[in-house]
Backbone as CSV, one residue per row, in Angstrom:
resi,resn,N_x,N_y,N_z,CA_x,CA_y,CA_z,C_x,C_y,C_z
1,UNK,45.475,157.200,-118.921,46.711,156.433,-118.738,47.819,157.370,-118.278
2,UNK,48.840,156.872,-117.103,49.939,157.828,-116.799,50.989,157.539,-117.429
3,UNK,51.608,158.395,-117.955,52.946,158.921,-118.958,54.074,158.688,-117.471
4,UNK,54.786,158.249,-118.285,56.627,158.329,-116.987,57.115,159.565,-117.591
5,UNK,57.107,160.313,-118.293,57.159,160.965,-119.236,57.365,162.590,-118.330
6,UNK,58.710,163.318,-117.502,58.690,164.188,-116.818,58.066,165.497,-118.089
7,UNK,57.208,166.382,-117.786,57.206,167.754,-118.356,58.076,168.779,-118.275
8,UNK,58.861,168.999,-119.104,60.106,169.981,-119.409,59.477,171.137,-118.492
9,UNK,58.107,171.781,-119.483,57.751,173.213,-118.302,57.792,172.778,-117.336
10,UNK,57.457,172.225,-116.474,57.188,171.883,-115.328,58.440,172.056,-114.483
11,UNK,59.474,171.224,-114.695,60.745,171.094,-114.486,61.160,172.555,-113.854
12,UNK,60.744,173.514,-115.027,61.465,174.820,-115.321,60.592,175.656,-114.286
13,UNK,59.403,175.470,-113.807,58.174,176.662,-113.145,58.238,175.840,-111.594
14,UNK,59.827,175.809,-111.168,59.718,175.186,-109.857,59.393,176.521,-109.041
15,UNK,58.518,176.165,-107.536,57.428,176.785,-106.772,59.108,177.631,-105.965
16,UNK,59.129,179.099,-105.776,59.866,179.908,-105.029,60.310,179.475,-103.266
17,UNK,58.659,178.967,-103.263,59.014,178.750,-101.638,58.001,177.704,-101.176
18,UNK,58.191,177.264,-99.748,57.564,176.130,-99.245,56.823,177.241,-98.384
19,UNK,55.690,176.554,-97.803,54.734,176.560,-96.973,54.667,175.691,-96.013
20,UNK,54.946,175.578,-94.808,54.918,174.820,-93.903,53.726,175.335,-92.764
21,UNK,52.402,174.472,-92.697,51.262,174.719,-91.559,50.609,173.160,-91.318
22,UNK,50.538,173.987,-89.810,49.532,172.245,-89.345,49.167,172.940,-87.819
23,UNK,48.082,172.177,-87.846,47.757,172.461,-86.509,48.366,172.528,-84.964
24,UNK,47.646,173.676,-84.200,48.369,173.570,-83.421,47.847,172.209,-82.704
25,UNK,47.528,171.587,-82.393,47.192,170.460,-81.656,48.747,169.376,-81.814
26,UNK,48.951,169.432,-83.705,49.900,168.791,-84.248,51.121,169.206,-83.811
27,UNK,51.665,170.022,-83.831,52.599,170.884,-83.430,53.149,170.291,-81.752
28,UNK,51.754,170.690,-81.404,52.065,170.520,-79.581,53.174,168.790,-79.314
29,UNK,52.890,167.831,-80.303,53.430,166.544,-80.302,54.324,166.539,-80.916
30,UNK,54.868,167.657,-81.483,56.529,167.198,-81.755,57.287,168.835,-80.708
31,UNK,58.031,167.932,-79.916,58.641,168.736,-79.034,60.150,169.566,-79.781
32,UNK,60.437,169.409,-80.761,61.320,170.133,-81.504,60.364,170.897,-82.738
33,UNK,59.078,171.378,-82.549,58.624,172.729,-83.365,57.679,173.403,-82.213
34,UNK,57.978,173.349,-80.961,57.010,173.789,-79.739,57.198,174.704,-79.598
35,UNK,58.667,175.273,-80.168,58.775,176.947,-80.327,58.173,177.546,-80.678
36,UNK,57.814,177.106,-81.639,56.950,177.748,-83.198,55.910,178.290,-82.352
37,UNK,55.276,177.705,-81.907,54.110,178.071,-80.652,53.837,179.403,-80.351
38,UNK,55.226,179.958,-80.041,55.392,181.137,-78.822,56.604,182.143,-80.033
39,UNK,57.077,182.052,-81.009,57.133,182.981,-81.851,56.581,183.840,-82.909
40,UNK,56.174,185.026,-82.337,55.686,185.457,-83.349,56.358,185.886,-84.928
41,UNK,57.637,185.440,-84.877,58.375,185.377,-86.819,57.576,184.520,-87.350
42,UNK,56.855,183.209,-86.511,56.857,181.837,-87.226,55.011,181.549,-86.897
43,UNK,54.593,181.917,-85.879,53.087,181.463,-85.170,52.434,182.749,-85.862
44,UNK,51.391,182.890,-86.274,50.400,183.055,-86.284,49.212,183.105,-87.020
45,UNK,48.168,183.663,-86.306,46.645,183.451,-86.390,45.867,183.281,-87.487
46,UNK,45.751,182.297,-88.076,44.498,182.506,-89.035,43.374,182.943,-88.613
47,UNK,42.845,184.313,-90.139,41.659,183.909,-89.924,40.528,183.287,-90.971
48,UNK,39.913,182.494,-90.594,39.555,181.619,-91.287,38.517,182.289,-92.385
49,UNK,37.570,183.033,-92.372,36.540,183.036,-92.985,37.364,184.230,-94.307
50,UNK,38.398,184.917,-93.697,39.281,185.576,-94.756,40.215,184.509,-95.652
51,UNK,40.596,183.625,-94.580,41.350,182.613,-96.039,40.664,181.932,-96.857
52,UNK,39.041,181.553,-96.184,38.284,180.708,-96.956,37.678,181.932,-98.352
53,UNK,37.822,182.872,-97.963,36.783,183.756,-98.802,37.270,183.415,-100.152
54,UNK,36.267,183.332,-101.341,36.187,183.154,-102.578,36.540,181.753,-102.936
55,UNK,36.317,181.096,-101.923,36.756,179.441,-102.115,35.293,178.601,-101.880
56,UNK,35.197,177.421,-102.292,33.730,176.860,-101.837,33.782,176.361,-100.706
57,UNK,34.913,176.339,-99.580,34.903,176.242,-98.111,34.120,177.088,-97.125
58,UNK,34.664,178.339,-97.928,33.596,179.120,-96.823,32.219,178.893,-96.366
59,UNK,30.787,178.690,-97.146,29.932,178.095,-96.496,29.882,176.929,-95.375
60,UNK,30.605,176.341,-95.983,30.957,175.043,-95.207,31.324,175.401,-93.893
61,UNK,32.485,176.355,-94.053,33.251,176.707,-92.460,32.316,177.421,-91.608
62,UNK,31.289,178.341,-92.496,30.561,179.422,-91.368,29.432,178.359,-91.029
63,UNK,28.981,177.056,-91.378,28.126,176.980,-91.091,28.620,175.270,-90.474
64,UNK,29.503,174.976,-90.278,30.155,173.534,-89.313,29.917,173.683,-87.901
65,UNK,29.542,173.159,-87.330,29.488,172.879,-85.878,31.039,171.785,-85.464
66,UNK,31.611,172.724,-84.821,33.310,172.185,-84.520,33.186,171.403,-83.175
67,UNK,32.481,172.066,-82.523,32.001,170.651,-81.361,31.240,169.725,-81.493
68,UNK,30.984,169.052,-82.316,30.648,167.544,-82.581,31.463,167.038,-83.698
69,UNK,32.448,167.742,-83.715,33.845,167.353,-85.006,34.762,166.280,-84.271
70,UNK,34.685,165.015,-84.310,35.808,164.846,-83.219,37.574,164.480,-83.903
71,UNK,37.574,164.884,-85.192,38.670,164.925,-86.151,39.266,166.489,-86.483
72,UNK,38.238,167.482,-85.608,38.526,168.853,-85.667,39.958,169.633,-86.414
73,UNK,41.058,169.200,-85.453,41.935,169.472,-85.645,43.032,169.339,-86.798
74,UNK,42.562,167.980,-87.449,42.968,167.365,-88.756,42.189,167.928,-89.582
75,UNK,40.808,168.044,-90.021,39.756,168.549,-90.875,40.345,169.663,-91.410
76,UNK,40.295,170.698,-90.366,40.768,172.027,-90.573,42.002,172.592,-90.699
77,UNK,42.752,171.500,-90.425,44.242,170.999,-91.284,44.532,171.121,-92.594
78,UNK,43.055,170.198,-93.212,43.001,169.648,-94.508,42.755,170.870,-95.312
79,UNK,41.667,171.707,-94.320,40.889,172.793,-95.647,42.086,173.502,-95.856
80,UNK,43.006,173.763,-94.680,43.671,175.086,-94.597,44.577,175.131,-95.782
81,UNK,45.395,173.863,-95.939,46.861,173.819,-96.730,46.035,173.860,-98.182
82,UNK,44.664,173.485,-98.505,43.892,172.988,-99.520,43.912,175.072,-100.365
83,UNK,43.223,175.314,-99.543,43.325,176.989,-99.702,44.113,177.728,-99.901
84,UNK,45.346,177.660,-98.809,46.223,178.491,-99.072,47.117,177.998,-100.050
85,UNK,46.976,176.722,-100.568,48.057,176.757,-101.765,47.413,176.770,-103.022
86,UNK,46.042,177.072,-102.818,45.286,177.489,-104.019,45.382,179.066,-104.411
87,UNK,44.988,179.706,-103.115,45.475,181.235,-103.194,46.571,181.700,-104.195
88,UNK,47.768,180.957,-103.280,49.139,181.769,-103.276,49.743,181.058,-103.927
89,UNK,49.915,179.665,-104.061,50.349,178.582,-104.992,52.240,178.178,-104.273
90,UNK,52.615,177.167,-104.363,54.250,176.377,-103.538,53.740,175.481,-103.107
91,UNK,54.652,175.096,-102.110,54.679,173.705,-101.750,54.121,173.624,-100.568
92,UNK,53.096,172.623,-100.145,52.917,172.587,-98.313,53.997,170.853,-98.097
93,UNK,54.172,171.115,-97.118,54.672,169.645,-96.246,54.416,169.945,-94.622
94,UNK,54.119,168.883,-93.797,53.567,168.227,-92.831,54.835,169.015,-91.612
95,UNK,54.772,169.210,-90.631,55.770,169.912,-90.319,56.902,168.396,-89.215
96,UNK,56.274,167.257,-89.709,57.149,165.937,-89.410,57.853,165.558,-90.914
97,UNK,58.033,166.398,-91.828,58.925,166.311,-92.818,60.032,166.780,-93.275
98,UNK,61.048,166.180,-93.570,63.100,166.890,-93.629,62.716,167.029,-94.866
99,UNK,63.083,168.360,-95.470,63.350,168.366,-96.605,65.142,168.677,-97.257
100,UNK,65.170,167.333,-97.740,66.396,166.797,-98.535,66.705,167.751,-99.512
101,UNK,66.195,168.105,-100.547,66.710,168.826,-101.934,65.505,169.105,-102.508
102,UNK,65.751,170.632,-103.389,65.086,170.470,-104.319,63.659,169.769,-104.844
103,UNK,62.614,170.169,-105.276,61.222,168.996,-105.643,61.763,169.472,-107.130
104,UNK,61.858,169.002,-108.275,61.841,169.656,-109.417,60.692,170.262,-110.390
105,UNK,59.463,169.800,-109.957,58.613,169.935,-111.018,57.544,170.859,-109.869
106,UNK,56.464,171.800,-110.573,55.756,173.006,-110.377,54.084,172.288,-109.625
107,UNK,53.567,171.558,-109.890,52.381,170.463,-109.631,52.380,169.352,-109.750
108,UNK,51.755,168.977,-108.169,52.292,167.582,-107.864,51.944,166.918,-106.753
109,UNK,51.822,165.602,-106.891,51.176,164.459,-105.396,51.872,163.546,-104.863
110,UNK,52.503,163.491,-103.770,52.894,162.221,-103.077,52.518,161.522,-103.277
111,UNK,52.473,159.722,-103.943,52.221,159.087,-103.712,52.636,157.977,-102.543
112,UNK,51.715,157.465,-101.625,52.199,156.626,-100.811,52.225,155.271,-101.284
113,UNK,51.591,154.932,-102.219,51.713,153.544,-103.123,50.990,154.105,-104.540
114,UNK,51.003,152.948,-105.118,50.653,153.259,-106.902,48.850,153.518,-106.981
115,UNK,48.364,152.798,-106.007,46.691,153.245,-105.837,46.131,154.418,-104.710
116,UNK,47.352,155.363,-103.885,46.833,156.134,-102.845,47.405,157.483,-102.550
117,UNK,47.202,158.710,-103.013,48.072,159.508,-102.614,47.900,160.337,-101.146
118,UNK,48.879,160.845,-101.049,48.805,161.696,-99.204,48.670,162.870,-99.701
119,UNK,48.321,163.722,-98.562,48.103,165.256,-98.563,49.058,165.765,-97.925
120,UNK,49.932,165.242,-96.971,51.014,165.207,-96.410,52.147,166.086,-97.238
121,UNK,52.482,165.911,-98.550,53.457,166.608,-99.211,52.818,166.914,-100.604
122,UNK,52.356,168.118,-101.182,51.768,168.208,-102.254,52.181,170.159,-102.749
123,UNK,52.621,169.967,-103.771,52.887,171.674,-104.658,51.803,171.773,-105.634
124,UNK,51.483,173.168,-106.108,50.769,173.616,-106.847,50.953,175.101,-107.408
125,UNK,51.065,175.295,-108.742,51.009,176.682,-108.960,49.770,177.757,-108.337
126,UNK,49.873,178.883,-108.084,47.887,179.090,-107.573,46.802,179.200,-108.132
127,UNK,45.818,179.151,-108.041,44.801,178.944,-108.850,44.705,178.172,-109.458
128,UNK,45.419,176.564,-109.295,45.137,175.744,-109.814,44.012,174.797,-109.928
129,UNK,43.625,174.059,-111.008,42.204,173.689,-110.832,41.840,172.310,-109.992
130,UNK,42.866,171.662,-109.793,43.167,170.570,-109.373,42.690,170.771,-107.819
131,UNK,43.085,172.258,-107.308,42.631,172.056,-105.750,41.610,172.896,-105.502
132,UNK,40.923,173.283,-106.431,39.985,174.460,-106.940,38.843,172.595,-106.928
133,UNK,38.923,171.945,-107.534,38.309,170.493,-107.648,38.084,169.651,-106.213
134,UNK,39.440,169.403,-105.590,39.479,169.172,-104.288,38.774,170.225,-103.029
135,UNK,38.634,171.213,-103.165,38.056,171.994,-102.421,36.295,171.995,-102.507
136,UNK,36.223,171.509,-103.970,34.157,171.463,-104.142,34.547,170.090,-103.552
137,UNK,34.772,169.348,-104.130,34.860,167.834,-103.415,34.840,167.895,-101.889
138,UNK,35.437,168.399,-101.036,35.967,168.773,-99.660,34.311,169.173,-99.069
139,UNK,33.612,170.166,-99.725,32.199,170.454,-99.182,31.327,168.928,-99.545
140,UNK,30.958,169.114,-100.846,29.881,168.263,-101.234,29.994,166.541,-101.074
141,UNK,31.474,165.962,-100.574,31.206,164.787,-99.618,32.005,164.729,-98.697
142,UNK,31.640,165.990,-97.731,31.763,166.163,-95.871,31.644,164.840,-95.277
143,UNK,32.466,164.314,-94.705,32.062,163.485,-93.977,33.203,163.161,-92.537
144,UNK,32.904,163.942,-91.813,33.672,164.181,-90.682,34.013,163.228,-89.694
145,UNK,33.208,161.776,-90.003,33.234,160.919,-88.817,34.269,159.890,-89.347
146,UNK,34.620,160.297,-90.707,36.079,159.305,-91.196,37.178,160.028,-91.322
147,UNK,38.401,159.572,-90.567,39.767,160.137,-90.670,40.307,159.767,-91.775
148,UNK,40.582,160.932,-92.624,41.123,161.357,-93.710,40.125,161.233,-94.886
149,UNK,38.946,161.448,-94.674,38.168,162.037,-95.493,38.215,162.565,-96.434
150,UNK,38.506,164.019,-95.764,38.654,165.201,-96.092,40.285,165.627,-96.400
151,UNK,40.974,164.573,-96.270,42.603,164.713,-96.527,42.746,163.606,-97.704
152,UNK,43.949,162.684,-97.642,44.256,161.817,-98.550,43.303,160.892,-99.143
153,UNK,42.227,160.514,-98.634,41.079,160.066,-99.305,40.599,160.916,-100.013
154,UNK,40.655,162.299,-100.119,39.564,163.157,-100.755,40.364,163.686,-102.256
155,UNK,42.149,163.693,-101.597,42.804,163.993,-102.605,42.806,162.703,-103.870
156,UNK,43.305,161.318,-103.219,43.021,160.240,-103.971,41.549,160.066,-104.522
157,UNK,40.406,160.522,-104.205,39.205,160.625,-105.142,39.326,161.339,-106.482
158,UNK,40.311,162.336,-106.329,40.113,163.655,-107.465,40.530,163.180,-108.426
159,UNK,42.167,162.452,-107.734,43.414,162.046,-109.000,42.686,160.921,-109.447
160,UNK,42.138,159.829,-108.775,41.506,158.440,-109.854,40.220,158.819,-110.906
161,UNK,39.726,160.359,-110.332,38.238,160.442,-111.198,39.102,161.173,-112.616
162,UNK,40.459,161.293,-112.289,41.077,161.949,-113.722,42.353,160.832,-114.467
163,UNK,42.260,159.585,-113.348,43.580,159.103,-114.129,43.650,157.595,-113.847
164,UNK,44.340,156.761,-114.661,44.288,155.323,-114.874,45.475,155.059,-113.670
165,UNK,45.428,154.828,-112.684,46.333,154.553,-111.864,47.149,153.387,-112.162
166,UNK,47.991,153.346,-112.475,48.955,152.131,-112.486,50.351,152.170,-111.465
167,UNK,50.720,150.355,-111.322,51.979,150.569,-110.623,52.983,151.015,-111.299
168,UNK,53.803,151.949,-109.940,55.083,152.017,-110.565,56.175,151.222,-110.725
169,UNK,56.711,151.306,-112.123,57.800,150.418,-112.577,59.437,151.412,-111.928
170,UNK,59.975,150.602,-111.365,61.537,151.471,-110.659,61.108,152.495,-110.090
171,UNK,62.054,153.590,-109.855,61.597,154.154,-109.240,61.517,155.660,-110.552
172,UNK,60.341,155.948,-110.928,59.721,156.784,-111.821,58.319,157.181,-111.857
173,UNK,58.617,158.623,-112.052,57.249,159.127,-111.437,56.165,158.693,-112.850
174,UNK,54.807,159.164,-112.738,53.495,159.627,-113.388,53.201,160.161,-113.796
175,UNK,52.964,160.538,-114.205,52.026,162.335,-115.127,50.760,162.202,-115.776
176,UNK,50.074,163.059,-114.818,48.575,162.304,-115.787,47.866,163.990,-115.316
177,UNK,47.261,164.672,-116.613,46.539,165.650,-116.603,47.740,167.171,-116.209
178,UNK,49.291,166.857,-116.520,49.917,167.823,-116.313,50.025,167.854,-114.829
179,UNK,50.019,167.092,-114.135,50.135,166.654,-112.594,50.986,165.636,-112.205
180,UNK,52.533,165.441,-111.518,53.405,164.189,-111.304,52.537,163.837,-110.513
181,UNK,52.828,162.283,-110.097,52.109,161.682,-109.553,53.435,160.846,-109.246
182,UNK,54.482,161.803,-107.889,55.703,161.192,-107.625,55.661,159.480,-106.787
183,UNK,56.883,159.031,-106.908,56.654,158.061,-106.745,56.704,157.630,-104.893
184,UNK,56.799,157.271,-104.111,56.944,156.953,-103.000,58.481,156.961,-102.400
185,UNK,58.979,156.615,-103.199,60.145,157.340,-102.399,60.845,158.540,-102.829
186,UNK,59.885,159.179,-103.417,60.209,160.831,-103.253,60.304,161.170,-102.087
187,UNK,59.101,160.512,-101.099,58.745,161.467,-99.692,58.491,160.148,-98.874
188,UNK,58.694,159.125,-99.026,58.434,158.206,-97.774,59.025,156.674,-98.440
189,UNK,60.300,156.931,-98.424,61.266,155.638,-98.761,60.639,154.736,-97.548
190,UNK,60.671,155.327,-96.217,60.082,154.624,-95.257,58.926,154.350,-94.878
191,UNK,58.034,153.557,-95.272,56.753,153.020,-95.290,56.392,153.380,-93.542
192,UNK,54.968,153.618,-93.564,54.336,154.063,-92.378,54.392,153.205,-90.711
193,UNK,54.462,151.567,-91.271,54.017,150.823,-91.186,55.563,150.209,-90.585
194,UNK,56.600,150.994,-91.495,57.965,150.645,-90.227,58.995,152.090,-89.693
195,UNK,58.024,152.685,-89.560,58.718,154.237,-89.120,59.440,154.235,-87.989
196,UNK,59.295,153.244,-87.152,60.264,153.393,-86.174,61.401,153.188,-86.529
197,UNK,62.120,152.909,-87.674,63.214,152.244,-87.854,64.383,153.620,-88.228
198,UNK,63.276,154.900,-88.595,63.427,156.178,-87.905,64.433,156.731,-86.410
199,UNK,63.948,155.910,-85.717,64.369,156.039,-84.350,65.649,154.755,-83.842
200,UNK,65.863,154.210,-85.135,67.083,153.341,-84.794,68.187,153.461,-85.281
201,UNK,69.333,153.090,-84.565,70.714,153.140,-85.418,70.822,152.187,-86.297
202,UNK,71.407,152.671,-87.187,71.736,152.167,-88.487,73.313,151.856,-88.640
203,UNK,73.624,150.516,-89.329,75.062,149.964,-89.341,75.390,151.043,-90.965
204,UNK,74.295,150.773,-91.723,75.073,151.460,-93.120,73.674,152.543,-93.182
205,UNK,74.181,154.236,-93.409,73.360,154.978,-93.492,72.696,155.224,-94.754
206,UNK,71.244,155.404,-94.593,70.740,155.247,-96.391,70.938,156.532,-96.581
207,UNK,71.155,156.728,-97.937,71.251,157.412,-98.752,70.011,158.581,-99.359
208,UNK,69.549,157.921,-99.471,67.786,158.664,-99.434,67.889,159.098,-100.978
209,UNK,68.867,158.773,-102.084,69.189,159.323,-103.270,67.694,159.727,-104.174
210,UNK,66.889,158.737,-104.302,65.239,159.082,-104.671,64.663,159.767,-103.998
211,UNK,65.219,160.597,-102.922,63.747,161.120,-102.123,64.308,162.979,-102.379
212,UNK,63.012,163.492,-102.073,63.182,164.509,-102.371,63.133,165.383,-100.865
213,UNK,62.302,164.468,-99.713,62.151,164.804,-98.438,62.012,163.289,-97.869
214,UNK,61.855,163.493,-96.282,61.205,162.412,-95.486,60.536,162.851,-95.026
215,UNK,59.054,161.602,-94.350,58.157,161.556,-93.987,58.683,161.067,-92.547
216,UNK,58.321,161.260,-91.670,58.636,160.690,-90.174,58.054,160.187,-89.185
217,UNK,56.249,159.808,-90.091,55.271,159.791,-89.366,54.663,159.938,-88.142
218,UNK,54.741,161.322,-87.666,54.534,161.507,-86.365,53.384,161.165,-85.806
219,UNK,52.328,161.242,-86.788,50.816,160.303,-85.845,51.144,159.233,-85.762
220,UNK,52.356,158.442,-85.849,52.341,156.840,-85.346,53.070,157.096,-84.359
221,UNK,53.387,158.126,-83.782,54.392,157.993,-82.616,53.790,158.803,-81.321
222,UNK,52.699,158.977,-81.436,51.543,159.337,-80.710,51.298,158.624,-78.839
223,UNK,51.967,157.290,-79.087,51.654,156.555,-78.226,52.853,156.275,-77.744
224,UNK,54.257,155.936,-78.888,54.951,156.239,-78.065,56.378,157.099,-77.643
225,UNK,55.628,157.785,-78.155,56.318,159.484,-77.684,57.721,159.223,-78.432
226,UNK,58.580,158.872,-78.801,60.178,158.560,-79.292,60.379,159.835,-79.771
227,UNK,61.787,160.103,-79.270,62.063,161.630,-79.707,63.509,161.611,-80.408
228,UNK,63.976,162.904,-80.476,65.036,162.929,-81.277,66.396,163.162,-80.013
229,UNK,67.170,162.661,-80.060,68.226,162.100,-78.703,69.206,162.374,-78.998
230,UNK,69.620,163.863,-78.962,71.320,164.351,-79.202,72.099,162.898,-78.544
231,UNK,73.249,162.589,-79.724,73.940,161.923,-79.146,73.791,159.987,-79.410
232,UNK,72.465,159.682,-79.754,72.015,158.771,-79.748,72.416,157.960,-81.184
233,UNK,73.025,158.859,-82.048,73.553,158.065,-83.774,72.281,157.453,-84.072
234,UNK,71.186,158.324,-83.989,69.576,157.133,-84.634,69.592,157.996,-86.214
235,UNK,68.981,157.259,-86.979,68.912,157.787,-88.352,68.004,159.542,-88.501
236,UNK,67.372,159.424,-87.425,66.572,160.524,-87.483,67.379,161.760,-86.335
237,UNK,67.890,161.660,-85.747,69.355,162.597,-85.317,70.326,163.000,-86.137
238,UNK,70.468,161.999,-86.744,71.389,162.391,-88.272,70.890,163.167,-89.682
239,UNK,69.309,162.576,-89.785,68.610,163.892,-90.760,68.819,165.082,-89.643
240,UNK,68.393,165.234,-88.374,68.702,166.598,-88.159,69.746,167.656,-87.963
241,UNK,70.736,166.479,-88.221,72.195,166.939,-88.064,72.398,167.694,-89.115
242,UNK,71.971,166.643,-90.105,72.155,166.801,-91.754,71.628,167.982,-92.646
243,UNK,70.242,167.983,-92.157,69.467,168.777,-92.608,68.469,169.719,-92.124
244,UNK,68.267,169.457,-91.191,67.776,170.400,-90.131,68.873,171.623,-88.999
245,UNK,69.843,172.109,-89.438,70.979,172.380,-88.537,70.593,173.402,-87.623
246,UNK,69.685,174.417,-87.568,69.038,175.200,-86.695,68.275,174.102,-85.826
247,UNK,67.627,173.816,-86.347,66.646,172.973,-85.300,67.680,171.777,-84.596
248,UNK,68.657,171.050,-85.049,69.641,170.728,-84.595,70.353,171.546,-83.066
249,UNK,70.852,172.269,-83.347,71.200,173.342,-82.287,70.596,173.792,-81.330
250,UNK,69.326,173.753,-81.846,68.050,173.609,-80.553,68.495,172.608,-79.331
251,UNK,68.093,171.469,-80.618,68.073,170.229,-79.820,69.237,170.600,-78.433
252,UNK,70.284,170.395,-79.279,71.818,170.358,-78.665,71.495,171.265,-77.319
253,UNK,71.655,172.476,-77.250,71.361,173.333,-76.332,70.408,173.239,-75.096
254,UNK,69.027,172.507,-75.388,68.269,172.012,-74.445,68.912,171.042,-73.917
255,UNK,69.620,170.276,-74.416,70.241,168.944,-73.607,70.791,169.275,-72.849
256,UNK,72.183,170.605,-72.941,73.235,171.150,-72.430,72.236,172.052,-71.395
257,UNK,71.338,172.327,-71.401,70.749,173.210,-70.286,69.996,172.361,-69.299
258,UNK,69.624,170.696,-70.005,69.207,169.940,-68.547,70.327,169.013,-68.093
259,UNK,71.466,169.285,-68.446,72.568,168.585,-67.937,73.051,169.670,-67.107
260,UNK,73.327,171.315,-66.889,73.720,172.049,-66.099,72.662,172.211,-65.135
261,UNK,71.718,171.910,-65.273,70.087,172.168,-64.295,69.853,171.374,-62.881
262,UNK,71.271,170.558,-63.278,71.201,168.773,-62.486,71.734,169.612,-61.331
């Protein structure tokens, strides 16, 4: 059964720093982290069979055939953030996520509803057993020909084989096994399903007071490309105003360099 019940330690053993990785494939589709690409402060190389080492991935990785993977790029998404925040232990998030304030508590799962969590935004102290669990899980039911498998399906297998899932009442998190089990609008006030509303102006600006980040779902915008539009007053120009202010300035500057280019 889950407790609403926050853990004081927990509270207190907040993670030093974030971790931000995703593939480059992922990357290449949002045209405000394409830098990242071509800097070496911010880009580079894994190597894999060194991050996998002492994890139960490694067999798995030396012995996958990546050309008949056709989820490749996501898969190895999944193992990567799965590992390295087992290693080293903080926070990973999706690199289509603003982070608002603060997460308060040390281990922990996005939930996207009361029966499903994402892999999308998830902390952990290191060596925790929780992704030490998710990682045997991750080998022993491989199954590469379903998207998100090996991601939010694999994470939502671990948390239901340890916990009575129930809905949430207001907005209050979970706790089940010393693990929050935050509520949905910690990290996605905006449901997947109306993310464009992302890309629209807004008469009264939300507040986002429950969230701890946003989600911006960039695999739904895959098709149709919508970007961030110095100038445009869309809600998602204004998180970057807000909270993104380097990457803001980016923006700004490219505009100002294809308006003198004319």
């Amino acid at each position: 059964m889950l407790s609403n019940n926050m853990n004081t330690q927990d509270a207190e053993r907040i993670p030093s720093c974030c971790i931000f990785l995703e593939s480059p494939a992922e990357i290449a589709d949002l045209k405000h982290c394409r830098h990242l690409l071509k800097s070496p402060e911010y880009s580079h190389k894994i190597q894999m069979d060194i991050l996998f080492q002492d994890t139960p991935l490694l067999p798995w990785f030396l012995q996958v055939n990546t050309t008949k993977e056709k989820y490749w790029p996501y898969i190895i998404s999944d193992a990567i953030r799965l590992a390295v925040v087992w290693k080293y232990g903080g926070i990973y998030m999706d690199t289509d996520v603003i982070s608002i304030k603060p997460i308060p508590v040390a281990n922990f799962l996005a939930a996207q509803s009361s029966q499903f969590s994402s892999n999308g935004v998830f902390g952990f102290q290191h060596h925790h057993w929780f992704l030490w669990d998710c990682m045997k899980d991750f080998v022993q039911n491989y199954n590469g020909d379903i998207w998100g498998n090996q991601g939010p399906d694999l994470v939502t297998r671990i948390l239901k084989k340890l916990c009575n899932l129930t809905d949430f009442e207001k907005v209050e998190d979970h706790i089940c096994s010393n693990i929050s089990f935050l509520h949905p609008q910690r990290f996605y006030p905006i449901p997947y399903e109306a993310w464009t509303k992302y890309y629209e102006v807004w008469t009264s600006k939300p507040e986002f007071n429950h969230s701890y980040a946003v989600h911006l779902w960039n695999f739904m915008n895959q098709k149709e490309k919508k970007n961030v539009t110095v100038g445009s007053n869309t809600l998602v120009e204004n998180l970057f105003r807000t909270y993104c202010p380097s990457t803001y300035r980016s923006l700004v500057q490219a505009a100002e360099d294809m308006v003198a280019s004319k």
